[in-house]
N, C-alpha and C positions, 0 to 999 in steps of 0.2 A: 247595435249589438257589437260587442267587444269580443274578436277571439283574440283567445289566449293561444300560444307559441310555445310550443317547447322547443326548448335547445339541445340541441345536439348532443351528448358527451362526445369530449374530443376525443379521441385516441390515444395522447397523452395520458389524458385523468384516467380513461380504463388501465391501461398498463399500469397506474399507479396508486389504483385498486387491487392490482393484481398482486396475489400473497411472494414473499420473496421466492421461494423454491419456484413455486410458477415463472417467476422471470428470470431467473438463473436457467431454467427449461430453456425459455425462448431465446436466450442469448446462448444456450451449446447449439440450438436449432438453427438460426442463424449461422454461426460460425462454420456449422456443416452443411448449411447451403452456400456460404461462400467457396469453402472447402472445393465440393461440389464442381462448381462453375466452373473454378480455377481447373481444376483435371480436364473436366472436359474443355476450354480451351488449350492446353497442354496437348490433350489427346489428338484434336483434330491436327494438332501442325506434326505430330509423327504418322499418321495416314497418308500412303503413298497420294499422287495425286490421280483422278480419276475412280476412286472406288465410292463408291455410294454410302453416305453416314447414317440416312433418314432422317431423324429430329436433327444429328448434328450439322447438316449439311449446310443448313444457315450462319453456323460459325465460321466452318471452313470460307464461306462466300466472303462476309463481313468480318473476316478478322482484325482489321485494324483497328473498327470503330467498337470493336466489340470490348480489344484492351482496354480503350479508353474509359469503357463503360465498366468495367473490370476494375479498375484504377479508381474511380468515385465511388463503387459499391463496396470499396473494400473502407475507404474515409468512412461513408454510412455505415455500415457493419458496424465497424471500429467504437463511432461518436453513438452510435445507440446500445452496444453492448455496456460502455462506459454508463450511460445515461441509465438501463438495467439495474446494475448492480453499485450504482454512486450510493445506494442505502446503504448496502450491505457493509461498503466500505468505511462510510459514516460513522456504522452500527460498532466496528471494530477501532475505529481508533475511538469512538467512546469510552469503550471498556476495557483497552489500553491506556487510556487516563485514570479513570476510577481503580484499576490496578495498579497502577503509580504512586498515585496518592495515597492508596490502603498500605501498600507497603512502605511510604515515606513516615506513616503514622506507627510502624513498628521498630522504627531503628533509630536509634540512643541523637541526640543531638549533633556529636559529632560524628557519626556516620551521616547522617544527614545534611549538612555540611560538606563532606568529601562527595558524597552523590552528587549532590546539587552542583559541585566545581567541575564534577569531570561533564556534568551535563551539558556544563558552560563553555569547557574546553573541548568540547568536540568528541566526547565519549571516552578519553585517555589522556593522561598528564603523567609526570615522571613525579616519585614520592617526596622526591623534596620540594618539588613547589606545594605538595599539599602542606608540609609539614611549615612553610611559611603564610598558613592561612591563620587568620587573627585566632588567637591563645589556645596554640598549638605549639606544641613540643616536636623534637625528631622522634621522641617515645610516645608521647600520645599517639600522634601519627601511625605508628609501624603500627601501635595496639589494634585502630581502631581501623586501619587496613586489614589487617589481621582478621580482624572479625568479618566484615565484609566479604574477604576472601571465603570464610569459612561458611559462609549464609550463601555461598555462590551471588551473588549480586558482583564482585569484580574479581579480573583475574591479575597475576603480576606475572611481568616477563623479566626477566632479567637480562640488563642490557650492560654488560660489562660490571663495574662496580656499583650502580642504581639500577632502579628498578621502575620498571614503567607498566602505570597501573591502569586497568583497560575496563569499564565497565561492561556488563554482560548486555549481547544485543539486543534482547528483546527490551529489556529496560530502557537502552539509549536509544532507540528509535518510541519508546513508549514515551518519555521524556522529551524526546526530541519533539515531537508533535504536537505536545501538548506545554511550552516552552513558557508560554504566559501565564498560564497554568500553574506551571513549576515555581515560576515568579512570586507570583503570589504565594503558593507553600514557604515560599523561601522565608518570605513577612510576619507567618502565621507563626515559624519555630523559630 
C-alpha cells in the first residue's frame, strides 16, 4: 500500500497567491510593527530607572541584545517588503515601456532621433550636438526641438548663447529602464 503525501504549500507560494492590495496590506502591517518595536524600545530607555513597565519590562532587562535583534528585524522587514511589492514594481516599469514605445510610435522620425540621443546622453545634451546628428540641419534641429518642446516631451534652458535641451523625467527614466528596448526601437525607425 502506497501513501500518498501532500506537500506543504510553502509560505512563499501563499504570499504569492496573494492578490497585490493584499500584500501591499502586509507590507504597511509589517512596517507598523517594526514601527511599533522601534518606540517601544525607544521608550523603555526614557523610563526613569526603577518604575515597573509590565510587558515592557523585558526590554528594559535585555536591551542590548534586543538592539541587535532590532537591527536584523529591520534587514527582514526591509528584504520582505521589497520581496511584497517586487510585482508591483515589475508591473510599473512594464507599462513605463509599452508607454515609451506608444509614444516613440507618434513622433515624426526626427524627433525620434533627438529622443533616442538625449536617451543616450543621459537625459540632456546641448542643441548643437543635436543639430550635428546625421542629416540634420541647425534649422531642422531648432524645428524639430521646437515641436518636442511644444508636445511637453522636452524642456530647453538657456545657457548663455546655447541652449541645453532636457528631456522630460518620466520619459527619461521610462527610457532609461527600458534602454534595450529603446535599442532596438532605434533599428525598427
Amino acid at each position: 500500500m502506497v501513501q500518498q503525501t501532500e506537500t506543504k504549500p510553502r509560505l512563499f507560494s501563499k504570499i504569492k497567491e496573494m492578490s497585490l492590495n493584499r500584500r501591499v496590506g502586509l507590507a504597511i502591517f509589517l512596517i507598523f510593527g517594526f514601527l511599533f518595536l522601534s518606540f517601544a524600545v525607544i521608550f523603555t530607555y526614557a523610563v526613569p530607572s526603577g518604575t515597573s513597565l509590565g510587558i515592557f519590562e523585558f526590554l528594559l532587562m535585555h536591551h542590548l541584545e534586543f538592539m541587535v535583534v532590532m537591527s536584523l528585524l529591520g534587514l527582514a522587514v526591509g528584504a520582505s517588503i521589497t520581496y511584497l511589492l517586487y510585482e508591483r514594481i515589475e508591473k510599473q516599469e512594464k507599462e513605463s515601456g509599452i508607454t515609451a514605445e506608444l509614444l516613440m510610435k507618434f513622433l515624426t522620425s526626427e524627433e525620434r532621433k533627438i529622443v533616442l540621443f538625449l536617451a543616450k546622453s543621459g537625459g540632456s545634451a546641448y542643441q548643437s550636438e543635436i543639430s550635428r546628428l546625421e542629416n540634420f540641419t541647425r534649422l531642422r534641429a531648432h524645428r524639430a526641438i521646437g515641436r518636442l518642446e511644444s508636445k511637453g516631451i522636452i524642456s530647453i534652458d538657456k545657457i548663455g548663447k546655447t541652449n541645453k535641451v532636457t528631456l522630460s523625467r518620466p520619459l527619461a527614466s521610462a527610457l532609461g529602464a527600458h534602454a534595450q528596448e529603446m535599442m532596438n526601437l532605434e533599428k525598427k525607425f
